[in-house]
C-alpha positions as CSV (number, residue, x, y, z in Angstrom):
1,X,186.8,113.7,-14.7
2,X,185.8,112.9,-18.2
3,X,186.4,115.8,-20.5
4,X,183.8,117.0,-23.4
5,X,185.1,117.1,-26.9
6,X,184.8,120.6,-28.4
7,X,185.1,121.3,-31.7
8,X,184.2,124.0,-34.2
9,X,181.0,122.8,-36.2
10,X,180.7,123.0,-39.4
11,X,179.5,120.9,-42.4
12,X,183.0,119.4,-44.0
13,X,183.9,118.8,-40.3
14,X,180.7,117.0,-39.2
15,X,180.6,115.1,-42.2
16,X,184.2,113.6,-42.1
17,X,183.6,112.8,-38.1
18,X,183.7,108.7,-38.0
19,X,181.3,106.4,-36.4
20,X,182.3,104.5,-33.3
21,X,182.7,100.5,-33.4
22,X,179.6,100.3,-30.9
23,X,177.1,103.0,-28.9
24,X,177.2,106.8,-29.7
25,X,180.1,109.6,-29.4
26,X,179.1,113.0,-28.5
27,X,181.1,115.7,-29.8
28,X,180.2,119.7,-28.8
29,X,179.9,122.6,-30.8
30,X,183.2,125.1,-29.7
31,X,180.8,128.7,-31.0
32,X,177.5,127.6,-29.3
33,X,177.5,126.3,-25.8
34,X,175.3,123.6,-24.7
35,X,174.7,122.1,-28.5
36,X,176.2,118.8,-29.6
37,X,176.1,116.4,-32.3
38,X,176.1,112.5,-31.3
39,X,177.2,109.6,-34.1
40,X,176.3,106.3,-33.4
41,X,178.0,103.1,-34.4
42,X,175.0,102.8,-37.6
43,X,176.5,106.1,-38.7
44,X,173.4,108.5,-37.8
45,X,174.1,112.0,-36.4
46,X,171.9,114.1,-34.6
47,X,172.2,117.5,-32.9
48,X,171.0,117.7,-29.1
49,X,171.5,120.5,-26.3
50,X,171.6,119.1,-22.7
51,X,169.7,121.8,-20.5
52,X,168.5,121.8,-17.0
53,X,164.5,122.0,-17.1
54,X,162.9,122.7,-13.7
55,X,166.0,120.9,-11.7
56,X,166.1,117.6,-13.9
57,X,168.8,117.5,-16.8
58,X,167.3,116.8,-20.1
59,X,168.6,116.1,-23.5
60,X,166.5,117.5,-26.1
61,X,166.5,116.0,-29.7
62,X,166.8,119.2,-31.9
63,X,167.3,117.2,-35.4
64,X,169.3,115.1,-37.8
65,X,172.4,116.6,-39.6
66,X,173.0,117.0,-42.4
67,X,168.9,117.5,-43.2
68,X,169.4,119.6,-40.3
69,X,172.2,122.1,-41.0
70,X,174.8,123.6,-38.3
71,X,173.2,127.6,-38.8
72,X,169.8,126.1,-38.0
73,X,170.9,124.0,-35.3
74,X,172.8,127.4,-33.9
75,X,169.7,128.8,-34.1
76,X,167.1,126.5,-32.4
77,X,169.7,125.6,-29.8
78,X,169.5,129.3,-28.9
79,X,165.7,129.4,-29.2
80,X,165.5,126.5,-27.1
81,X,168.1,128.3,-24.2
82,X,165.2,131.5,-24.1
83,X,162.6,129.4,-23.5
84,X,164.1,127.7,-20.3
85,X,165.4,131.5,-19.3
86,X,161.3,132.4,-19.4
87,X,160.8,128.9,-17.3
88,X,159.3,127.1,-20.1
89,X,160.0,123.3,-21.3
90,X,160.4,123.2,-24.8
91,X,160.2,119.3,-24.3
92,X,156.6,119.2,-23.6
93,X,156.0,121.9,-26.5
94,X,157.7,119.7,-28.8
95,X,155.8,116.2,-27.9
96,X,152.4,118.4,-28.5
97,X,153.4,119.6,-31.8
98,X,154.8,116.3,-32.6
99,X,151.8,114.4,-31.4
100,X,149.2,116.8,-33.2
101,X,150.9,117.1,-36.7
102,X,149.5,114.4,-38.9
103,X,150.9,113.8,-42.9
104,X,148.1,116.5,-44.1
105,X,148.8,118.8,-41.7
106,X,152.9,118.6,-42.2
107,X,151.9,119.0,-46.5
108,X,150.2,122.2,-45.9
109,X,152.9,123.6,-43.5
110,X,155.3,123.0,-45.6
111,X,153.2,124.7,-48.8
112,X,152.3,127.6,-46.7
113,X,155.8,128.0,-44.9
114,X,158.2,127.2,-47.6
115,X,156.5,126.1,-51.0
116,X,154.3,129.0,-52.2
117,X,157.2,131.2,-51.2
118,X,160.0,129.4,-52.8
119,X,158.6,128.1,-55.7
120,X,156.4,129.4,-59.3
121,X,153.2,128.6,-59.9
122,X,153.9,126.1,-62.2
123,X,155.9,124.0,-59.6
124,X,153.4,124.7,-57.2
125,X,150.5,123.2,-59.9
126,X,152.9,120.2,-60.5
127,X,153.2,119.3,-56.7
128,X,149.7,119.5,-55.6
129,X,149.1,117.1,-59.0
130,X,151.9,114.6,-57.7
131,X,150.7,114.9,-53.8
132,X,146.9,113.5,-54.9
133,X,148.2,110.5,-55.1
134,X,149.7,110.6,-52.0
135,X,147.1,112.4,-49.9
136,X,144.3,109.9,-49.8
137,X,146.8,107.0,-48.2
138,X,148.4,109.7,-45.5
139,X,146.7,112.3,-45.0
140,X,145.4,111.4,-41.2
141,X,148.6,109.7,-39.9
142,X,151.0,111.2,-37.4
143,X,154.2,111.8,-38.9
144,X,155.6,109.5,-37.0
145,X,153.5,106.9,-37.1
146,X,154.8,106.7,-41.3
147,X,157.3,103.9,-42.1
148,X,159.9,103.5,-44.5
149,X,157.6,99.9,-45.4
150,X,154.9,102.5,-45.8
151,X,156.8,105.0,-48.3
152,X,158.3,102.1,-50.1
153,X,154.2,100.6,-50.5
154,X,153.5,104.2,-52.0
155,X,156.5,104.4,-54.4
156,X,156.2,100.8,-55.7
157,X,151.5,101.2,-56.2
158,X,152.4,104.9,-58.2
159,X,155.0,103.1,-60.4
160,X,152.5,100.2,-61.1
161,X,149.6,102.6,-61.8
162,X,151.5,106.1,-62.7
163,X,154.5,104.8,-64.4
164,X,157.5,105.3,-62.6
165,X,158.8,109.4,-63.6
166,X,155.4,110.3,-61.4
167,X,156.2,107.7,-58.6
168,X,160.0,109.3,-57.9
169,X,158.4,112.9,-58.2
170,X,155.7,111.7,-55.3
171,X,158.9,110.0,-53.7
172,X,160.5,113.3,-53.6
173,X,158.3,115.4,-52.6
174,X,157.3,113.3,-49.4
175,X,161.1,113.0,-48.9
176,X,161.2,116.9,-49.0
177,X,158.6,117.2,-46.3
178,X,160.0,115.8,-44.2
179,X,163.1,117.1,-44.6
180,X,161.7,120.3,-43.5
181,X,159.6,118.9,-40.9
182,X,163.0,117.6,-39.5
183,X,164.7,121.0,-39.9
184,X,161.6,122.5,-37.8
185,X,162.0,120.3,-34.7
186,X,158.4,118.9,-35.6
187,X,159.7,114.8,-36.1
188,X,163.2,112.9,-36.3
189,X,162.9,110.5,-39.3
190,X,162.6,110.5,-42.7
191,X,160.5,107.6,-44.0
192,X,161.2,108.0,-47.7
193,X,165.1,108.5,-47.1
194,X,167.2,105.7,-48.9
195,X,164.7,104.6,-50.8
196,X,165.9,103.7,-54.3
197,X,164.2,105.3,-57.0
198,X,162.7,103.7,-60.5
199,X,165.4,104.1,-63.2
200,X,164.0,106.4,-65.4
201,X,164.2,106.2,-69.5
202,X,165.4,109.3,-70.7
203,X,162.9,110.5,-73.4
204,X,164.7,111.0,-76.5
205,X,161.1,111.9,-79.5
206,X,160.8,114.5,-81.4
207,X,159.5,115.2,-84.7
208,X,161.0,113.7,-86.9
209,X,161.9,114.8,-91.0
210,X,159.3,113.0,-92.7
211,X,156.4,114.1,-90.2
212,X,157.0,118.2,-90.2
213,X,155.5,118.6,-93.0
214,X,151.9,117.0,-91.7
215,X,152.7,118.6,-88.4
216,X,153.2,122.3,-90.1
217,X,150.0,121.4,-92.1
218,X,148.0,120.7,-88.8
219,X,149.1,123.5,-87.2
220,X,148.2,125.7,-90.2
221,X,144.6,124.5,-90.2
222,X,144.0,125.2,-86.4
223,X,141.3,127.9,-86.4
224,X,142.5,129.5,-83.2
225,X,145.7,131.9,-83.7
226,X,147.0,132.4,-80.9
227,X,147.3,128.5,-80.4
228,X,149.2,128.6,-83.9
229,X,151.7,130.9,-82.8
230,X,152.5,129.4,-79.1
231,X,153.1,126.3,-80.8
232,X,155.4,127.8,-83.3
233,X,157.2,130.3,-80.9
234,X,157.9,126.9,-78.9
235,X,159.2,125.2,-81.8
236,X,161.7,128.0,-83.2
237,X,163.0,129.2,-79.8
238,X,163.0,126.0,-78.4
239,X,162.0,127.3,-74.8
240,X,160.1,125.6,-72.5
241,X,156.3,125.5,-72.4
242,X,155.7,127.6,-69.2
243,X,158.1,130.3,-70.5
244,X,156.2,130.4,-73.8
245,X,153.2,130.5,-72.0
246,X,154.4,133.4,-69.7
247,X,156.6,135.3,-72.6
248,X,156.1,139.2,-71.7
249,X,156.6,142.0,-74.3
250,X,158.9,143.7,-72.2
251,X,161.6,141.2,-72.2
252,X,161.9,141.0,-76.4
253,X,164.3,143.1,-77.4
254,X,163.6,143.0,-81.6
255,X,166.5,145.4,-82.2
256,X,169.1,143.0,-81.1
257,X,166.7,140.1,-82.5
258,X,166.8,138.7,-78.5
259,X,164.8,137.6,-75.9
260,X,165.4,137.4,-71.7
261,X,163.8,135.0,-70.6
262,X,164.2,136.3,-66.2
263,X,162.7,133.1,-64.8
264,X,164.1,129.7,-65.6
265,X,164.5,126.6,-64.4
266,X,168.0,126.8,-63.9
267,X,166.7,129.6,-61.8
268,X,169.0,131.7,-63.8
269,X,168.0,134.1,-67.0
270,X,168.1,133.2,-70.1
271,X,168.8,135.3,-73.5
272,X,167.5,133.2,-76.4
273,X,168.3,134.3,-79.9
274,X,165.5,134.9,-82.2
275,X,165.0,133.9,-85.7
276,X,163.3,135.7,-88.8
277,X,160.6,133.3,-88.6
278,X,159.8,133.8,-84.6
279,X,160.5,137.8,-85.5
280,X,157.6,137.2,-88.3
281,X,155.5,135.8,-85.7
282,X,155.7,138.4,-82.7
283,X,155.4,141.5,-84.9
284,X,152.5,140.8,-86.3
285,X,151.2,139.7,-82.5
286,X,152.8,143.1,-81.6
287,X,149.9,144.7,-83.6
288,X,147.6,143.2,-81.9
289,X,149.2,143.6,-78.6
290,X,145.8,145.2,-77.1
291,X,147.8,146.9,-74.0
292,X,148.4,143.3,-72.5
293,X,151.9,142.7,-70.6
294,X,152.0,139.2,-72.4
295,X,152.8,138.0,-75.7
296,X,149.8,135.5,-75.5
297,X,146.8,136.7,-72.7
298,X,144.3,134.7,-71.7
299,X,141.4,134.8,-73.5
300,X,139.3,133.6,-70.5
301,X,140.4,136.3,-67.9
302,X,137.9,134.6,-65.5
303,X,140.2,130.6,-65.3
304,X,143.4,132.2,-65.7
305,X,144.8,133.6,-62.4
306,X,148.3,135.0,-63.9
307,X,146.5,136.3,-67.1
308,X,148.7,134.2,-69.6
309,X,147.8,131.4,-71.9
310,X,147.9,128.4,-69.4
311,X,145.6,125.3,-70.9
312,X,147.1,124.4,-74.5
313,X,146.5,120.8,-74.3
314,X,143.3,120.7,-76.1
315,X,144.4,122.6,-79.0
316,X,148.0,120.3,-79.2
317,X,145.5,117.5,-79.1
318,X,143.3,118.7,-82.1
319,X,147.1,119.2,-84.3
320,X,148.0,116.1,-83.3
321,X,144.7,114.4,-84.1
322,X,144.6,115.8,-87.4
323,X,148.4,115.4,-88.9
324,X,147.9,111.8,-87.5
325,X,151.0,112.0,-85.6
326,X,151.2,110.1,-81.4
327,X,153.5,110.0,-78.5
328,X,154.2,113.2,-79.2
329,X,154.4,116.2,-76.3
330,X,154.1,120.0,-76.3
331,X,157.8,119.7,-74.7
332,X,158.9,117.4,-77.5
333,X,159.0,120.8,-79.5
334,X,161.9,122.0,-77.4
335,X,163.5,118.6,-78.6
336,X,163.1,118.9,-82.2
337,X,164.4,122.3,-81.6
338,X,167.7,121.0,-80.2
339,X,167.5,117.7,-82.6
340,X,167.3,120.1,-85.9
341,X,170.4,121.6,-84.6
342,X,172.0,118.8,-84.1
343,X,171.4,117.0,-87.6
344,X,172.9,120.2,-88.8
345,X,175.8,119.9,-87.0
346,X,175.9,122.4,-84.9
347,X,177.8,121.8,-81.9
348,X,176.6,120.4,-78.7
349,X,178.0,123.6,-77.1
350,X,176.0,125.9,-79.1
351,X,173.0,123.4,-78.8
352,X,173.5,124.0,-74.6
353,X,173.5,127.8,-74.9
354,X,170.4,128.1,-76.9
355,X,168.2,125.8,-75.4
356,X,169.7,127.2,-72.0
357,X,171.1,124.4,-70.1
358,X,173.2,124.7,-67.0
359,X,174.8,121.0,-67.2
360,X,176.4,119.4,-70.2
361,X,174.5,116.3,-69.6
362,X,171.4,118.1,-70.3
363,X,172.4,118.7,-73.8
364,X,174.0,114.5,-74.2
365,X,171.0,113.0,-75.9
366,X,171.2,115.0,-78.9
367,X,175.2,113.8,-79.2
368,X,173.9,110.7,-81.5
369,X,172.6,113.1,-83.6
370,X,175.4,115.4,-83.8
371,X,177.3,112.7,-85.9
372,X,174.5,112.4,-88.3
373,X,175.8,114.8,-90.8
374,X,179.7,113.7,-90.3
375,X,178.7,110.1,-91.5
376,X,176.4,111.5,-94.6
377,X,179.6,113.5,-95.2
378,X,181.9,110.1,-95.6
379,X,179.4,108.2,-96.7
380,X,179.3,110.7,-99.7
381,X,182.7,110.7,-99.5
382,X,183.5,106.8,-100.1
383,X,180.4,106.8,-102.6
384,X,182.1,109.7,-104.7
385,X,185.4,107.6,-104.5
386,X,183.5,104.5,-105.5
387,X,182.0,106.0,-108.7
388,X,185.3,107.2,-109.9
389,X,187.6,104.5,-109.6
């Protein structure tokens, strides 16, 4: 009598398990009876639980691991064991809800079930953008029914007519559906998996020496103030946009010249220092404050749902316009921020604490201009020598 192999699932053990030369192995979980994981010889593994439905034995599909993880498969496997106690067949349940789940349907699951819960607005804003490009090619096809041809078409049209940064944010987003669509027993396969994304350039502009002074000037001419000091409170804290944007007065601290910044994208806070110029700035906005929680309210209560400043394009627009300056983003303030630093020679170190980055790759573009002020300081150096020999 053939004997099952039992072990104790978890994800370092699942992941080291090897393929077989041909078919499928089945291994089975040694904490929950009746769940196993098979790997075939292509190197896919996929949980199942063999079960007994109405005297036929069945082997019911639960997901793919590691979208799928071992608590979750724990979990439907027990979920799955109730519903044969109560005489159900979660078989034919699952075929329904497969069959009747189309790409639309599965993109506002996963906004209702996981999205607006998980993520900020801003995110949220940022993924319906990216998805109505998507949408219009998808929205009535059964998950299944969605190759990996079909996600490769998508990802290849939104680089030719998006650029490529917008085609790999569509690419993982779909990829992230499904993921979840997977996790929740509702289809097996993930279309846009192993699909190679567009090399991306890093963007490296900012402003540069000679064109602050006609930036400052622009900015000084704008007739609307509280677009004049977002822009600057950007530039001299070198935060991002949608912190700016949501900046609360109850998070600046001006006797220790400091301000938390609770929701990053790091997901961590964030203390940035201030300087005299930014202090300048929010104490005179403090004496306007008008009883509002935010450093810079919306002035059209009606469009704004959070209350904050969130449309500053049109005003970055009319700066740029008139200082005659292109290719040049609200973000790109952050940069110059960073860049300044750098050229100054502070240390990359310092650069990554103040512009709050987890990873020191995020701070590696401004290393270039780290060295800036060590060669001016030899090339002074060897000049000096020069003149006096």
């Amino acid at each position: 009598m053939k004997t099952q192999t039992e072990i104790n699932f978890t994800k370092i053990v699942l992941l080291a398990l090897e393929s077989p030369e041909k078919g499928k192995i089945r291994y089975y979980d040694a904490k929950e009876k009746g769940l196993g994981l098979y790997v075939t010889s292509s190197g896919h593994k996929s949980f199942f639980i063999k079960k007994r439905i109405k005297g036929q034995p069945k082997e019911i599909i639960l997901g793919h691991f590691p979208e799928m993880t071992v608590e979750i498969a724990r979990k439907t496997a027990q979920k799955i064991k109730l519903e044969v106690m109560m005489g159900q067949d979660p078989t034919k349940e699952k075929e329904k809800l497969a069959a009747e789940k189309t790409f639309g349907e599965a993109y506002e699951m996963h906004m209702d079930r996981h999205a607006r819960v998980e993520y900020k607005p801003s995110t949220l804003k940022e993924i319906e953008r990216q998805m109505r490009k998507v949408l219009p090619y998808r929205v009535k096809r059964g998950l299944s029914s969605i190759t990996r041809q079909d996600a490769q078409e998508m990802h290849d049209r939104i680089g030719r007519e998006n650029g490529k940064y917008e085609a790999n944010r569509a690419l993982a987003y779909i990829r992230a559906i499904y993921n979840k669509m997977i996790n929740w027993g509702l289809t097996e396969k993930n279309p846009a998996a192993g699909i190679q994304k567009f090399k991306e350039q890093k963007r490296d502009r900012f402003i540069l020496h000679d064109e602050l002074p006609k930036f400052m000037e622009a900015l000084e001419m704008e007739p609307n103030r509280d677009m004049r000091d977002f822009f600057l409170i950007c530039l001299y804290t070198g935060a991002r946009c949608g912190n700016v944007m949501s900046m609360r007065w109850e998070d600046i601290d001006f006797s220790i010249k400091e301000w938390r910044i609770p929701d990053t994208k790091s997901g961590e806070p964030v203390r940035i220092p201030l300087i005299g110029k930014a202090l300048d700035i929010l104490n005179n906005r403090l004496c306007l404050k008008e009883s509002m929680p935010w450093v810079f309210p919306s002035r059209e209560r009606k469009k704004s749902k959070s209350g904050h400043l969130e449309e500053p394009k049109a005003a970055w627009n009319r700066i740029l316009e008139r200082a005659g300056l292109k290719n040049l983003r609200i973000h790109d303030l952050r940069r110059t921020n960073g860049s300044y630093q750098a050229i100054a020679g502070a240390s990359l170190t310092i650069i990554g604490k103040s512009l709050g980055h987890k990873s020191p790759q995020s701070t590696a573009i401004y290393a270039r201009l780290s060295n800036d002020p060590v060669r001016t300081s030899v090339e002074e150096a060897f000049d000096f020598t020069t003149k006096n020999q």
